[in-house]
C-alpha positions as CSV (number, residue, x, y, z in Angstrom):
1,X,76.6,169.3,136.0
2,X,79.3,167.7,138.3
3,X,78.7,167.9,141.6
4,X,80.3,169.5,144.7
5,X,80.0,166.5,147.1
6,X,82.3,163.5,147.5
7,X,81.5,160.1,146.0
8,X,81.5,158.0,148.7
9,X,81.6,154.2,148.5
10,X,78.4,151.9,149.5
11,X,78.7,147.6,149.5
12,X,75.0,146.1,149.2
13,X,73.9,142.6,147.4
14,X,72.6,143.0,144.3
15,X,69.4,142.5,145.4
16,X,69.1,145.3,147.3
17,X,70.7,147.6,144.7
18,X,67.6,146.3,142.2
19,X,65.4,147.2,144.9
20,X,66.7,150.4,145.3
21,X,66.7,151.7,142.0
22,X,63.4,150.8,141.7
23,X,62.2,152.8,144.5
24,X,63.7,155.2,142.9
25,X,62.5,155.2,139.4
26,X,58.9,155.2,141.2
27,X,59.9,158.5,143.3
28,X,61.7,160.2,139.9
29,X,64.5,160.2,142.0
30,X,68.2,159.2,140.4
31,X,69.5,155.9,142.4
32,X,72.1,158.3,144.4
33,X,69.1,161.1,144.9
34,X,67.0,157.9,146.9
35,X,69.7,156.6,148.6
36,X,71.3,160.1,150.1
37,X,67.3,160.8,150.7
38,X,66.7,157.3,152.8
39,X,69.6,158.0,154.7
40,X,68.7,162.1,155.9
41,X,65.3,160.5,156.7
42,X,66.6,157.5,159.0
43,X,69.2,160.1,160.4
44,X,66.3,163.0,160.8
45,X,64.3,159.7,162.9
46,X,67.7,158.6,164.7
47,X,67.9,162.2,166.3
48,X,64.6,162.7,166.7
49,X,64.8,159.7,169.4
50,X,68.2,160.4,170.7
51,X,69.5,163.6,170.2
52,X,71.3,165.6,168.0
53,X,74.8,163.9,166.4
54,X,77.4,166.7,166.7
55,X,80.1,165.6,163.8
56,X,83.3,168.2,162.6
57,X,83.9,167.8,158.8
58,X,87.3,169.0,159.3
59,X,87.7,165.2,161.1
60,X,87.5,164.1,157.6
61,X,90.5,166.1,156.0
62,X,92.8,165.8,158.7
């Protein structure tokens, strides 16, 4: 089922990628499901020490 949400672009070495998708393959997660779910969790932890990030999404369409 296609999804809603925009593909974004990510550069990383290669091994980093190979690490990745085999965290994710451990936690039954697809490569993009572990890598949008790091990323919420490092945000979540950013906040959590320094406050709430306003953003507008309408920034991005403009």
């Amino acid at each position: 089922m296609p999804s809603n949400v925009p593909m974004r672009g990510l550069r990383m070495t290669d091994e980093l990628y190979l690490k990745l998708k085999a965290i994710a393959k451990i936690e039954n997660r697809s490569y993009n499901q572990e890598a949008v779910y790091i990323l919420q969790r490092f945000v979540a932890e950013y906040e959590e020490m320094h406050g709430v990030i306003d953003v507008n999404t309408d920034d991005l369409y403009q």
